[in-house]
N, C-alpha and C positions, 0 to 999 in steps of 0.2 A: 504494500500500500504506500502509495505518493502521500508526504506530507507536502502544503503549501506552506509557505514561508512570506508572510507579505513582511517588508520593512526588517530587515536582518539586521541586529546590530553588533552581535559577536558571540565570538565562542571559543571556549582556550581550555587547555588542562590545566590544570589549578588544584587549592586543598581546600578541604572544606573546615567548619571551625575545629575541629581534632584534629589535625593535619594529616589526613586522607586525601588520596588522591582522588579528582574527579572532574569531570567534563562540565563546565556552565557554558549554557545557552542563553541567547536572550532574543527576544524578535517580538514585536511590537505585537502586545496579548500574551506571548507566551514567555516565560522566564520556568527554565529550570536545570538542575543540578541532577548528574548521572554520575553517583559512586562509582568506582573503579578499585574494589578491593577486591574482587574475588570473580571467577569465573562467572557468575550467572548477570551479575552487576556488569560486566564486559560484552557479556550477550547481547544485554537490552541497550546499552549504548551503541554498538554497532550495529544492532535493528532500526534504533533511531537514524543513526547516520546513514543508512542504506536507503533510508523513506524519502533522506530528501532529495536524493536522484542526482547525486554531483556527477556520475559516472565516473569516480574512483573505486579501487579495488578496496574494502574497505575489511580489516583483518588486524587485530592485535599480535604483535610481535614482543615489543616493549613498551616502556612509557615514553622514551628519546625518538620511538619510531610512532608511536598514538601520536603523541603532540606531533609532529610534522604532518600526519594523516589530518589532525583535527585544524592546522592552521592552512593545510590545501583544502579542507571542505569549505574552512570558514571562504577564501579567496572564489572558489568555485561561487558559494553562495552571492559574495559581492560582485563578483562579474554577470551572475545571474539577473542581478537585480539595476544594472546602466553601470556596476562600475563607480562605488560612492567612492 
């Protein structure tokens, strides 16, 4: 399933207040945080990242290789949207 994305305004791997890792999103209506501590939590953030159809390969390796994965979707998302 295609997520729509109107008005993107970022997304990055970060820690949450524990200092966990995890993926924040945000886009205009939607704000949220996808933990990154354990396999199933990985799952669902890569099911998100898949919805929103950057046409990257989209697969957990590390966290030095997720953040680059997550700051080409963010880039995918902004060229989607004119390029802010």
């Amino acid at each position: 399933m295609k997520t729509t994305i109107k008005n993107f305004y970022y997304m990055s791997l970060t820690a949450d207040r524990n200092d966990k890792p995890c993926m924040a999103f945000n886009a205009e209506g939607i704000s949220m945080n996808f933990p990154l501590t354990n396999a199933i939590d990985i799952i669902v953030c890569n099911e998100f990242l898949r919805s929103l159809d950057a046409g990257l390969h989209i697969e957990f390796e590390s966290y030095k290789q997720y953040n680059e994965l997550i700051t080409d979707c963010a880039t995918v998302l902004e060229e989607m949207q004119g390029g802010r």
